[in-house]
C-alpha positions as CSV (number, residue, x, y, z in Angstrom):
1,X,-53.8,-1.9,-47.7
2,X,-51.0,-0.4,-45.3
3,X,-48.0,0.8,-46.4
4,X,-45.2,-1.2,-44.9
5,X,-42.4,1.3,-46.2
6,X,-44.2,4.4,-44.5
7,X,-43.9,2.5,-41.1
8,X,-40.0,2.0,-41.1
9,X,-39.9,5.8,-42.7
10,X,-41.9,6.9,-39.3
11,X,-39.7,5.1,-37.0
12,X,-36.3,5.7,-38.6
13,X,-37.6,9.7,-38.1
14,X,-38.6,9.0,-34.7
15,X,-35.1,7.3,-33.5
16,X,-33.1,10.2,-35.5
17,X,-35.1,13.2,-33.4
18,X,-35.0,11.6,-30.0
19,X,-31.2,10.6,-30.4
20,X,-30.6,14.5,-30.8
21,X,-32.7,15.5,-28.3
22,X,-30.8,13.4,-25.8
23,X,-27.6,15.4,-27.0
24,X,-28.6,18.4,-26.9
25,X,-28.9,18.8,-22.7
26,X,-25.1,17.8,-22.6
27,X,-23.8,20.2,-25.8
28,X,-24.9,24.1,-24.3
29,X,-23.0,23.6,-21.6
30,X,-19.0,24.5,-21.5
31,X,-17.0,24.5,-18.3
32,X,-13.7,26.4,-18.4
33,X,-10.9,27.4,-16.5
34,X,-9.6,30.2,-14.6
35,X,-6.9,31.1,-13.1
36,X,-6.4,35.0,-12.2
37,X,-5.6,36.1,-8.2
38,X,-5.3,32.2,-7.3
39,X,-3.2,31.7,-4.4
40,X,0.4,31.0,-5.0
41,X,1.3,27.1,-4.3
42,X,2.3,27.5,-1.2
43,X,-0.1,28.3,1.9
44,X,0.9,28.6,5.5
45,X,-1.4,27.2,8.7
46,X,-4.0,29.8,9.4
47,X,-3.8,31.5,6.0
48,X,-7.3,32.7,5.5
49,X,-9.5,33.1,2.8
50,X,-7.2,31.5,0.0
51,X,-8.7,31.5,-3.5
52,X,-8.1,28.1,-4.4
53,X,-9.6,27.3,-7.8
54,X,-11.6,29.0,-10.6
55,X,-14.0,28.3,-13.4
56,X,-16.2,29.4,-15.6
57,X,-19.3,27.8,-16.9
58,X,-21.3,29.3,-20.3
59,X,-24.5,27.9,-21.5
60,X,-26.3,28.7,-24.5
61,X,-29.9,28.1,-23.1
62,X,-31.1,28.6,-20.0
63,X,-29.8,25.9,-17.5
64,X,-30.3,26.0,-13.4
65,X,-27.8,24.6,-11.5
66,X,-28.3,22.9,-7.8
67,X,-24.5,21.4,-7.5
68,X,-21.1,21.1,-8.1
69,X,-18.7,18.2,-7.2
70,X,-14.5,19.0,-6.8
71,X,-12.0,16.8,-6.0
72,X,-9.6,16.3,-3.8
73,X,-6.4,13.8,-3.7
74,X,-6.6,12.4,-0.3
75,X,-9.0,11.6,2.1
76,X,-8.3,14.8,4.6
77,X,-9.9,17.9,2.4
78,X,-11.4,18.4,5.5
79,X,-7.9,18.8,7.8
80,X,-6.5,21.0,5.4
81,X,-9.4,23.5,4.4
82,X,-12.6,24.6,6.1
83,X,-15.2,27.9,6.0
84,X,-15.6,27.1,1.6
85,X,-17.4,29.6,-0.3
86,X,-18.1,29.9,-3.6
87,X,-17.9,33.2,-5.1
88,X,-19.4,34.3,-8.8
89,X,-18.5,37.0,-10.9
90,X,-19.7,38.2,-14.3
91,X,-18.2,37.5,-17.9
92,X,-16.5,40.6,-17.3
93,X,-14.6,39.9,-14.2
94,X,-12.0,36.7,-14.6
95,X,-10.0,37.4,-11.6
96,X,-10.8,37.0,-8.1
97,X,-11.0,40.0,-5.4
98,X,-11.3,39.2,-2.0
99,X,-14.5,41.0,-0.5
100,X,-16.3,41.0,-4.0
101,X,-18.2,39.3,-5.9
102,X,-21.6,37.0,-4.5
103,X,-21.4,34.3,-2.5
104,X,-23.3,30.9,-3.9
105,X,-24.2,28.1,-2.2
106,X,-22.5,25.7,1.1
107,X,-19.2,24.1,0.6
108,X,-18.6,20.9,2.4
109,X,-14.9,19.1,2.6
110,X,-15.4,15.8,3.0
111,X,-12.5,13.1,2.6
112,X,-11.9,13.5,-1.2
113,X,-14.8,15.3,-2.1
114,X,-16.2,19.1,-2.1
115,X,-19.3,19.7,-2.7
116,X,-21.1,23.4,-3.4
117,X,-24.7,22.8,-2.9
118,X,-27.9,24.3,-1.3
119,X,-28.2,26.5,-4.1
120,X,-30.1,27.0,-7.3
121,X,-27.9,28.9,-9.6
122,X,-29.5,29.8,-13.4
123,X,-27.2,30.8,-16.2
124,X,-29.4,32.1,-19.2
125,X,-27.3,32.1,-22.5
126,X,-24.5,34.0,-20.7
127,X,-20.4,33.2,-18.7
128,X,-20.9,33.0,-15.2
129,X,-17.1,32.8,-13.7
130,X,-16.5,31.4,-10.1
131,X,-13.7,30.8,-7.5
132,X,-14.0,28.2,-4.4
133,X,-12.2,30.0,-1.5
134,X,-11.3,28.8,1.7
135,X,-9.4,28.9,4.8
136,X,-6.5,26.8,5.8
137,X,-6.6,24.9,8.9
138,X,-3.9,22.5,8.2
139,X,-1.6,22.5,11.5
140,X,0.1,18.7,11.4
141,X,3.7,19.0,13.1
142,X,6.8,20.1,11.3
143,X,6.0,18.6,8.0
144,X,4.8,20.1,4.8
145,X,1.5,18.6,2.9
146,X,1.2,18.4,-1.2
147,X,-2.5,18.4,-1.7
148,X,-4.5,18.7,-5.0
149,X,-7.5,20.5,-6.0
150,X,-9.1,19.8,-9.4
151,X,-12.3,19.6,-11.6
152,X,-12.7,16.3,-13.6
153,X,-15.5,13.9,-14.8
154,X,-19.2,14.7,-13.4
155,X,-18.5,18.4,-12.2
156,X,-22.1,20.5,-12.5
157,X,-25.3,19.1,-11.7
158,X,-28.9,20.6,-12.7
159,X,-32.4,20.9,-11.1
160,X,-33.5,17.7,-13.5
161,X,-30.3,15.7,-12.4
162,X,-28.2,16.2,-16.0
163,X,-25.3,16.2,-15.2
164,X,-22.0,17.9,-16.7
165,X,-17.9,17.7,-17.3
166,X,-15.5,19.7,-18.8
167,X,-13.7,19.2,-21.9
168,X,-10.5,19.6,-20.3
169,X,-9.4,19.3,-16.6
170,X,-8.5,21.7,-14.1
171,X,-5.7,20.5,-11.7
172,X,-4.5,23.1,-9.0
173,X,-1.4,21.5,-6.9
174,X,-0.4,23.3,-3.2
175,X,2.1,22.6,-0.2
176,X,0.4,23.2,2.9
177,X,3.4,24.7,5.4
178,X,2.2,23.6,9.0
179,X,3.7,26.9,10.5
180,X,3.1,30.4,9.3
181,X,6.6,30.6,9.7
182,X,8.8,29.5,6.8
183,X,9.4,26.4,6.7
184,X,12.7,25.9,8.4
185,X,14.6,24.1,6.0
186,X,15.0,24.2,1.9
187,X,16.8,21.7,-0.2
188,X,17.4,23.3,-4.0
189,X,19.4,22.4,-6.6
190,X,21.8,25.2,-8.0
191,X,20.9,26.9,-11.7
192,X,24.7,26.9,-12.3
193,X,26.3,23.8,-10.2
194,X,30.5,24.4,-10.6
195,X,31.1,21.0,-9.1
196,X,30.0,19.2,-12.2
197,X,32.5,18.7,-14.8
198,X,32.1,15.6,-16.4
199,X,30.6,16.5,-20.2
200,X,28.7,12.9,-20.4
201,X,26.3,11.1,-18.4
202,X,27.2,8.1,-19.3
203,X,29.2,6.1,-16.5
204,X,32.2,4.4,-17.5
205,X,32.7,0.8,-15.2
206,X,35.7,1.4,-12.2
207,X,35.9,4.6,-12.7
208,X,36.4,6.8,-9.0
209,X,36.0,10.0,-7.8
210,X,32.6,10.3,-9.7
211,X,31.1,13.9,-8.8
212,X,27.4,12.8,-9.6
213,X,25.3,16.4,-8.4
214,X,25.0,19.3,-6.5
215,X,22.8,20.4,-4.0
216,X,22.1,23.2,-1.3
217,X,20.1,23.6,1.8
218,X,19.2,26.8,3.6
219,X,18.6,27.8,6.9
220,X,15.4,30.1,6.8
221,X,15.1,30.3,11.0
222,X,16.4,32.2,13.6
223,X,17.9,29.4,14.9
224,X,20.5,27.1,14.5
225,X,19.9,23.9,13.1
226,X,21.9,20.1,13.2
227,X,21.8,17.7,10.2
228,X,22.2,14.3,11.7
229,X,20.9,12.2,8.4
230,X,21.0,12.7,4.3
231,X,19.5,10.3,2.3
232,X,20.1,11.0,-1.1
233,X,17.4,9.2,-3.6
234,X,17.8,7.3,-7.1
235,X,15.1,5.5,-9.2
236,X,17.7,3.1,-9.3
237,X,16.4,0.1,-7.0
238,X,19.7,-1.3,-5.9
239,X,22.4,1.2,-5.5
240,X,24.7,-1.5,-4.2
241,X,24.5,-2.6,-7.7
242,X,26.2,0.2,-9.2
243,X,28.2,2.1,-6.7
244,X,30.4,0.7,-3.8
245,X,31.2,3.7,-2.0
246,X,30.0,7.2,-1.6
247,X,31.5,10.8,0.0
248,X,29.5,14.0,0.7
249,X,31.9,17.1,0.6
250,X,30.2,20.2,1.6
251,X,31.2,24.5,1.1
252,X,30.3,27.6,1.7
253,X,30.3,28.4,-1.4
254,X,28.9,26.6,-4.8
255,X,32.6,25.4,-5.3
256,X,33.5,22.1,-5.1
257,X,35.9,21.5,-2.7
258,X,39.2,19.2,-3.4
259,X,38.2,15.5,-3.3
260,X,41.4,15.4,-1.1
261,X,39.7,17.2,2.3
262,X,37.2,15.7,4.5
263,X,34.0,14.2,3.5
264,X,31.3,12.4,5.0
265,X,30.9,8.7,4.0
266,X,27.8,7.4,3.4
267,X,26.2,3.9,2.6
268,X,24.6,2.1,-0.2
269,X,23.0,-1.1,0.2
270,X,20.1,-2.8,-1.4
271,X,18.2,0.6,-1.4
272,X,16.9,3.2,-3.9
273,X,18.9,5.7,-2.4
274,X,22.1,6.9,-0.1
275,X,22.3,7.0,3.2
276,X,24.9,9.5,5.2
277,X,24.3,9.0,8.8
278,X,26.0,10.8,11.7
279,X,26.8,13.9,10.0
280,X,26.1,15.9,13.2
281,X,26.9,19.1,10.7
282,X,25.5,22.5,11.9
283,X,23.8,24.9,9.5
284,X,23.9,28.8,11.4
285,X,20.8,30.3,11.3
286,X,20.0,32.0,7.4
287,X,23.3,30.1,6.3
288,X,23.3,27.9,3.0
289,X,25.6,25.2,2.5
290,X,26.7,23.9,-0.6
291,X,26.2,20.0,-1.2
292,X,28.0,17.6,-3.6
C-alpha cells in the first residue's frame, strides 16, 4: 500500500525549492547610486557632453544585461538632450571623466523614456559603475526648463527578460537655461532680510503697514532691463480674503525704506497671488534691487 504522508512530504519539498529558486534571480542583483563629476543643476543650450546621472550595478553571479530603462518627467527628453552614451567604469573608478571610460550600448530619448540598449553587458560577481551622458539641445525662447532624470521601478533588463529595480531611487533635478548666456534675470531671497521686524508670524486682524518679505532681483546682462509686472505668489487661494491692499517699496540697498516714500500699489483679488502692474521700473545692467 502507498504511503499517503510521503506524497504531501514530496510536494511540500517541491513547492519550498521552486519558491526559492524563483527568488534567487531577483536577490544577486543591487543597483546603486552615484553621484561624483555630475553636472551641476544648471545646463546652458549647447552645453555638451553633460554627465547627467550615475549608477552602479553589483551582482553576485554572473548576470548579462541587454537593457536599461530611465525616466524622464515630461514628454520632451528628446528637446532637451540628444547624442546619449553610456559610459562604464570599474569598482575602482566612482566618478566620471570625460574622454574615459567605455562606451556601452545606444541611448534613445524618447518622450519620458531613455533607453540604453543594443548591448549585451555581463557582470560576473563584481561592481560595474556607469554614467549616462549627453548633450543639451534645449533652445526654447527666453524661458528656463526644470526637467528630471531618475532611476525607479523596472530599471535593468537581462538576456532571459528578468528584470530588475533598485532598492532606493535615484532622482537627478536640472534647469535647462535656453541661452548660454546667463539667464538675464534672478529673483533671490536675502540670507539676512533688514526689512523684517515683526518677531511673530502670526497676523493680528486690522493691523496696517504689514512688512510681509523681502526679495531681490539682479540684472546679470549687459543691458538694461524694464519690469513692467510682479506677481507675488501665496498658497493662500483668495488673497482678497485676507489683505485689502498692498505696496511694493524698493532700494538699493537691503534696507527697507520708510513706509512714508513712494511705493507701487498692487492688487489682490480672488487670486493666489499679488499683482503689481505698471511698474515700468528700470533695473541698469548688473544692478540689484532690493524688494519688500
Amino acid at each position: 500500500m502507498k504511503n499517503p504522508k510521503l506524497k504531501i512530504v514530496l510536494a511540500l519539498t517541491f513547492l519550498t525549492l521552486a519558491f526559492g529558486a524563483g527568488n534567487k534571480s531577483y536577490a544577486q542583483v543591487t543597483i546603486g547610486t552615484l553621484t561624483g563629476n555630475l553636472q551641476a543643476t544648471a545646463i546652458t543650450a549647447g552645453q555638451s557632453q553633460v554627465c547627467m546621472i550615475g549608477f552602479s550595478i553589483t551582482t553576485t553571479s554572473t548576470v548579462t544585461f541587454k537593457k536599461f530603462t530611465l525616466g524622464w518627467n515630461n514628454s520632451t527628453a528628446q528637446s532637451h538632450l540628444a547624442n546619449g552614451t553610456i559610459v562604464r567604469y570599474p569598482a575602482a573608478t566612482t566618478s566620471y571623466t570625460a574622454g574615459t571610460g567605455t562606451v556601452v550600448g545606444n541611448v534613445t530619448f524618447n518622450g519620458g523614456v531613455i533607453t540604453v540598449d543594443n548591448f549585451t553587458e555581463t557582470i560576473a560577481s563584481t561592481t560595474y559603475n556607469y554614467f549616462l551622458v549627453a548633450d543639451n539641445v534645449y533652445s526654447s525662447g527666453s524661458y528656463d526648463y526644470n526637467g528630471q532624470i531618475y532611476i525607479n521601478g523596472t530599471f535593468a533588463t537581462d538576456i532571459n527578460n528578468n528584470t530588475y529595480a533598485p532598492a532606493t531611487s535615484n532622482y537627478r533635478n536640472y534647469t535647462f537655461n535656453p541661452s548660454a548666456a546667463p539667464y538675464p534675470l534672478t529673483v533671490a531671497v536675502p540670507t539676512t532680510p533688514n526689512g523684517l521686524t515683526a518677531t511673530s508670524t502670526a497676523l493680528t486682524a486690522s493691523s496696517t503697514n504689514l512688512v510681509m518679505f523681502e526679495f531681490s532681483i539682479t540684472n546679470n546682462s549687459s543691458t538694461a532691463y524694464t519690469l513692467s509686472t510682479l506677481n507675488v505668489n501665496s498658497t493662500l487661494a483668495n488673497l482678497s480674503s485676507y489683505f485689502t491692499s498692498v505696496r511694493l517699496f524698493n532700494n538699493t540697498t537691503n534696507t527697507l525704506p520708510s513706509l512714508a516714500g513712494a511705493s507701487n500699489s498692487g492688487t489682490v483679488g480672488s487670486s493666489a497671488y499679488a499683482n503689481f502692474a505698471g511698474l515700468g521700473f528700470s533695473l541698469p545692467a548688473g544692478a540689484t534691487r532690493f524688494f519688500g
